[in-house]
TORKOL-4160 file (C-alpha; in steps of 0.2 Angstrom, whole numbers, padded with zeros to 4 digits, m for minus):
128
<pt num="1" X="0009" Y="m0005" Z="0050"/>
<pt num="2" X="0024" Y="0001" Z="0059"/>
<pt num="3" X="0028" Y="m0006" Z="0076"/>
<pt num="4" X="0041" Y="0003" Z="0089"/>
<pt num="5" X="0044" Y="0005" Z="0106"/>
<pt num="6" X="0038" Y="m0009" Z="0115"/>
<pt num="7" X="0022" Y="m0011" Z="0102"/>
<pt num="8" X="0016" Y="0006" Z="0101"/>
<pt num="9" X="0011" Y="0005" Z="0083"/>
<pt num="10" X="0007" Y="0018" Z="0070"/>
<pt num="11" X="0001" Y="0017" Z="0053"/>
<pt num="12" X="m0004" Y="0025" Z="0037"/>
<pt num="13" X="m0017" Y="0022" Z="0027"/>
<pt num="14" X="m0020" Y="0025" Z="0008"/>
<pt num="15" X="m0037" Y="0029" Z="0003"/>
<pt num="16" X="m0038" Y="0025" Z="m0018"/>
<pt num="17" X="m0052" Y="0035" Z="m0024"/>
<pt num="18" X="m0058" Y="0051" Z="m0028"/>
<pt num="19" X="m0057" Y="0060" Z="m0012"/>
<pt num="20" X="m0038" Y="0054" Z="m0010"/>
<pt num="21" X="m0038" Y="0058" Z="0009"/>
<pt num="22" X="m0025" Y="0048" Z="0019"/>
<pt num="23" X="m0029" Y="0043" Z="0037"/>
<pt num="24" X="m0013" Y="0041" Z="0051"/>
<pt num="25" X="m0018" Y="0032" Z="0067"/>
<pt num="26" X="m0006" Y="0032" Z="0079"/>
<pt num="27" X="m0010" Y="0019" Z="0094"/>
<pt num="28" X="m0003" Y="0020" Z="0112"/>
<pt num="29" X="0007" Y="0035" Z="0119"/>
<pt num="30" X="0011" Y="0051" Z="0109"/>
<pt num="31" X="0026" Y="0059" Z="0118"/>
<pt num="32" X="0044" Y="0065" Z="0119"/>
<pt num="33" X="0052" Y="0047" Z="0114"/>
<pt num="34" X="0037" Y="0043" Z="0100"/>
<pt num="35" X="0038" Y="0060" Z="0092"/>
<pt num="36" X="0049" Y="0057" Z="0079"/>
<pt num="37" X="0039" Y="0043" Z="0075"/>
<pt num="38" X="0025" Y="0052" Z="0071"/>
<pt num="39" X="0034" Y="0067" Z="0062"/>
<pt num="40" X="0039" Y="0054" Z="0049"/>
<pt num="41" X="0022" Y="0044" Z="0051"/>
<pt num="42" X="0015" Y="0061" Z="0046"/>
<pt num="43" X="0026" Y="0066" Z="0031"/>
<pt num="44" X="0022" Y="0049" Z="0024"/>
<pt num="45" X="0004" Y="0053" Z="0025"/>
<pt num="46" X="0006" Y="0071" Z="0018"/>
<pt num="47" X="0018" Y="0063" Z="0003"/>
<pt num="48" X="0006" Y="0048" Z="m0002"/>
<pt num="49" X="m0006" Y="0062" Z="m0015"/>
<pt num="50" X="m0005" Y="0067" Z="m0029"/>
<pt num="51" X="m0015" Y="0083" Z="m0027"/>
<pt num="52" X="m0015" Y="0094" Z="m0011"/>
<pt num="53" X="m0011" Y="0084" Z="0004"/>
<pt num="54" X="m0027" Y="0080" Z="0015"/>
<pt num="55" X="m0025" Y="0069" Z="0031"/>
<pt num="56" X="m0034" Y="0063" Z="0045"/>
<pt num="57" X="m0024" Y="0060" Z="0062"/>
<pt num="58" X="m0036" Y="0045" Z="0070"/>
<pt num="59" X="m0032" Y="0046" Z="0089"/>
<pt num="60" X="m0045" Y="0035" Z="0093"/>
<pt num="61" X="m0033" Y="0025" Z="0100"/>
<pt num="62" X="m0021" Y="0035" Z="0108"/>
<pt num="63" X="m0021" Y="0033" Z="0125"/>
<pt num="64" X="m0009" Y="0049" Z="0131"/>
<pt num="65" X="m0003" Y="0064" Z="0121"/>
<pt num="66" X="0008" Y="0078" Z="0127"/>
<pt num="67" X="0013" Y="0093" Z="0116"/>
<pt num="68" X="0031" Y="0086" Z="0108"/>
<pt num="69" X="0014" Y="0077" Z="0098"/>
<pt num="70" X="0004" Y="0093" Z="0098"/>
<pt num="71" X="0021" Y="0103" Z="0089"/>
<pt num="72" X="0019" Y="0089" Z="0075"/>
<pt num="73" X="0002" Y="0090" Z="0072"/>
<pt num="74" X="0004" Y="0109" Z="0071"/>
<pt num="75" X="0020" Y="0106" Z="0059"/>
<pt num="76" X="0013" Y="0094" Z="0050"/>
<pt num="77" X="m0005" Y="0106" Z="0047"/>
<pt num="78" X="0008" Y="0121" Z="0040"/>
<pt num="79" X="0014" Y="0111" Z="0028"/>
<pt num="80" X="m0004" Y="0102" Z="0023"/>
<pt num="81" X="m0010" Y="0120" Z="0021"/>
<pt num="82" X="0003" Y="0128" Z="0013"/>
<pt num="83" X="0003" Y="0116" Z="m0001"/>
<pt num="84" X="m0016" Y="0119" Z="m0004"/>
<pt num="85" X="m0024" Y="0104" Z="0008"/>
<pt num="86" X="m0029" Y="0102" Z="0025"/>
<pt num="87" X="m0028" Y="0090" Z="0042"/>
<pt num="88" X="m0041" Y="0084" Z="0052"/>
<pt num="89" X="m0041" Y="0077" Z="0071"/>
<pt num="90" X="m0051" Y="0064" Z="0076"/>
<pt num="91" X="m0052" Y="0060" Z="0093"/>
<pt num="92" X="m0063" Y="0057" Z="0108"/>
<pt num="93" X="m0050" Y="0057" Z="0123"/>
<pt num="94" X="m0053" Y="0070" Z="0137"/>
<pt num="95" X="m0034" Y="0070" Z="0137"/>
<pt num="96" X="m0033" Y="0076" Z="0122"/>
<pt num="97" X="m0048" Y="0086" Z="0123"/>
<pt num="98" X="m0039" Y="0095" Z="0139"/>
<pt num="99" X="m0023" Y="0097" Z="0130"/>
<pt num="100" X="m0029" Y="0105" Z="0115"/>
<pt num="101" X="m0040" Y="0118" Z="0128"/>
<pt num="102" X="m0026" Y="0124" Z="0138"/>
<pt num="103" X="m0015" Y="0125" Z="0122"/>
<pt num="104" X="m0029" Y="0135" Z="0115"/>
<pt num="105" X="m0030" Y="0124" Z="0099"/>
<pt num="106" X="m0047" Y="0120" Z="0100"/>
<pt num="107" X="m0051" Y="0130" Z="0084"/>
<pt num="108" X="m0036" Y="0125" Z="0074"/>
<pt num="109" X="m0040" Y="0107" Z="0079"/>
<pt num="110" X="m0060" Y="0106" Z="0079"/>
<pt num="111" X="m0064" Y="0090" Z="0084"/>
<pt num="112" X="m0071" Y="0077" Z="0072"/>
<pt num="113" X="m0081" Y="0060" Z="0081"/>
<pt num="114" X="m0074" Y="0048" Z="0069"/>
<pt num="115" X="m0065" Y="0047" Z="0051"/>
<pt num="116" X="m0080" Y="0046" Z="0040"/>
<pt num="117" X="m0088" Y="0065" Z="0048"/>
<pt num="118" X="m0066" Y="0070" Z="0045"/>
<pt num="119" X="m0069" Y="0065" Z="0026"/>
<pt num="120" X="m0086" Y="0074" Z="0027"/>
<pt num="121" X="m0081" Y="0089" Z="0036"/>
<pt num="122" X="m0094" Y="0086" Z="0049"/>
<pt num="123" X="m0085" Y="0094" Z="0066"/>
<pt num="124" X="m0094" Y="0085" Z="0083"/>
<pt num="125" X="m0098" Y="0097" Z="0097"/>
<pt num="126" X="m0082" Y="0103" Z="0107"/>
<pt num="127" X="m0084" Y="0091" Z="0121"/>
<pt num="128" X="m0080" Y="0073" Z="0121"/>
């Protein structure tokens, strides 16, 4: 686990196995100032495979998110998919919900109730 500004923490981790799939949680605020944090929390998750990158983003418990988080997730997605594997959002906030609405997101980013429906590909209804 990685702890930074103020203990806001984030971490990676590695699932060994034959799905591979590498699960980020971030916790606390996702903004301006924690960005860059999560840009390298994200390229670590995206490096840790040895096929295509697959990752889940748990933002179970984020608490806020604005979009200098959203261009990351975007960012990091590209780059998931261009190398052949994908990125899945887990979340349940209605702020995140919100933001993903007005940012007109929802479809890049279906929402998925927890990690194990993520890993599944199981999408929960749109609404939190």
């Amino acid at each position: 686990m990685f702890d930074f500004r103020g203990g806001i923490a984030m971490n990676v981790h590695h699932r060994i196995g034959v799905s591979k799939i590498n699960v980020v949680r971030p916790e606390g605020e996702l903004d301006l100032m924690t960005a860059p944090r999560l840009r390298s929390l994200l390229r670590q998750g995206r490096s840790r495979t040895t096929g295509p990158p697959r990752l889940i983003v748990d933002l179970g418990a984020v608490t806020f998110m604005d979009c200098s988080a959203l261009r990351e997730l975007c960012t990091a997605q590209n780059q998931a998919v261009e190398q052949g594997g994908w990125l899945r959002v887990v979340h349940a906030h209605r702020g995140i919900a919100t933001l993903l609405r007005a940012t007109r997101l929802t479809e890049r980013f279906p929402r998925y109730a927890n990690v194990r429906d993520a890993r599944r590909d199981q999408m929960a209804d749109c609404s939190p």
